[in-house]
N, C-alpha and C positions, 0 to 999 in steps of 0.2 A: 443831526445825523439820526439820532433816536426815532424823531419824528416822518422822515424819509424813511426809515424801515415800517415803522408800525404804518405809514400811510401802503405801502407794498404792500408786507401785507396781507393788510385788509383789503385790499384791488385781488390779489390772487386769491384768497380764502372767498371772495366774492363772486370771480368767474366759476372757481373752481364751483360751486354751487348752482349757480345757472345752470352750467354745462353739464354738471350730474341732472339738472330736472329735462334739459332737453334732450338728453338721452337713452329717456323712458320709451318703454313700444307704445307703437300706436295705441293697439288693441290691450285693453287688461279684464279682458273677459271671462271668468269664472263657470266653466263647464259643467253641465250634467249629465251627459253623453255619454255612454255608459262605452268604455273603454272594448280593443277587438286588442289582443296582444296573438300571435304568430314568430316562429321563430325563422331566421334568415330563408332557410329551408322553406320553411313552407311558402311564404313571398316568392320564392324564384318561382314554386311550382305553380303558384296561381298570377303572377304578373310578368310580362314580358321582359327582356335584357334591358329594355331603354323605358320603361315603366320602375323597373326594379331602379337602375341608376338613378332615377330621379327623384321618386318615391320614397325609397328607403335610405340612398345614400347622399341624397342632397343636392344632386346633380341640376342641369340647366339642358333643356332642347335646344337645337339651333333655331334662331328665329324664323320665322317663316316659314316652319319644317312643320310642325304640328297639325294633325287633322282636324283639329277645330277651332285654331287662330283665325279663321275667316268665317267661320260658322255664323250662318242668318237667320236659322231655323230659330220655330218661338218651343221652349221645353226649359229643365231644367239642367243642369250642369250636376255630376254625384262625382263622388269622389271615383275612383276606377280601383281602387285597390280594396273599397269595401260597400262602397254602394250611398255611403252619408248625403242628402242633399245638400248641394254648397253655393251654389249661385244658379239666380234665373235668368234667363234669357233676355226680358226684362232689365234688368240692371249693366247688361253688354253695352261697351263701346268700342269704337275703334280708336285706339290709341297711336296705331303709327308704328308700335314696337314690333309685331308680329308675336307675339302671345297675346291670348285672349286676355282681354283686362274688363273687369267690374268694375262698379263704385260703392257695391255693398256687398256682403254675403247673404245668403235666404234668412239666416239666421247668428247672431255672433257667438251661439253656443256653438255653432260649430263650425268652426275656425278658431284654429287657436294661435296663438303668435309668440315667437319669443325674437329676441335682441338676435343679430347676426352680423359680426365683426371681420368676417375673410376676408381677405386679398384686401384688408387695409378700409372696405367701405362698412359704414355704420347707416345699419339696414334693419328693418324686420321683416325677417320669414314669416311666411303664414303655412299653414300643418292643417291638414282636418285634426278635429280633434275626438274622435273615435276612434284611426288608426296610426294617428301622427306622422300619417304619410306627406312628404314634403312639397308644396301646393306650388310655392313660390314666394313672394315678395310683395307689400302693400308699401304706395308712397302717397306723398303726401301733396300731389301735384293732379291728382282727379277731377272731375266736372262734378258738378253742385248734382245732389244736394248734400255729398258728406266730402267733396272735395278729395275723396281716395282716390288709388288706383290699384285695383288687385290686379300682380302683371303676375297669372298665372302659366306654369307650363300644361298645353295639351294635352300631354299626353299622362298630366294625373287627374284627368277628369273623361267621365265618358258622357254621352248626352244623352236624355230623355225626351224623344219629342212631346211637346203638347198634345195631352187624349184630343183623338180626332184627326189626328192629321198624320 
């Protein structure tokens, strides 16, 4: 009997450990981005009602809705709530979901990611990380060469065309 216990366990002290290490976020990227902080106030006044929901409080566009989930043009993607570059046109695929989805950022200082638990799914958000406006969600189901997928919303990014065109 003794031995049926300690074999348990040691099986559960074992997943349980796994399971903590696959739990980690993607990203554990160490910023030097020099912070923008704003108070609610001032976000409404400089971002729109469905920029602010989504930006500041976490929110989700409806798929297929965003004005640059289809976008083909070659430029860079900024954050919209402060201007940070965050993805190039360059690194765009189509994913199928209807938000624009990447396989890198320009840069991983900026993008920042933490663990995201709601409605029961074990996720990571991704944030710019100069105004920690909320980007959307990186999975792990992307095309090579980093096998990501940043399924960003729209409407917290605005675009840059490429000088010259």
């Amino acid at each position: 009997m003794k031995t049926s216990t300690l074999i348990l366990l040691s099986i559960l002290f074992l997943t349980n450990i796994s399971c903590a290490q696959n739990s980690e976020p993607v990203l554990k990227v160490k910023s030097d981005v020099v912070k923008i902080e704003k108070s609610d106030e001032e976000w409404k006044k400089i971002l729109s009602a469905e920029q602010y929901e989504v930006l500041r409080e976490e929110g989700t566009e409806r798929a297929f809705s965003g004005p640059l989930w289809n976008n083909t043009e070659e430029g860079t993607y900024v954050c919209a709530a402060c201007g940070l570059p965050l993805f190039s046109s360059e690194t765009k695929f189509k994913s199928g979901t209807g938000w624009p989805s990447f396989w890198e950022p320009i840069t991983e200082q900026n993008v920042g990611s933490k663990e995201d638990n709601k409605y029961g799914w074990n996720r990571v958000e991704v944030h710019c990380a100069r105004c920690d406006g909320h980007l959307g969600h990186v999975f792990e189901d992307g095309p090579k060469p980093s096998g990501l997928r940043y399924c960003i919303n729209s409407v917290s990014l605005a675009f840059e065309k490429k000088d010259g065109e």
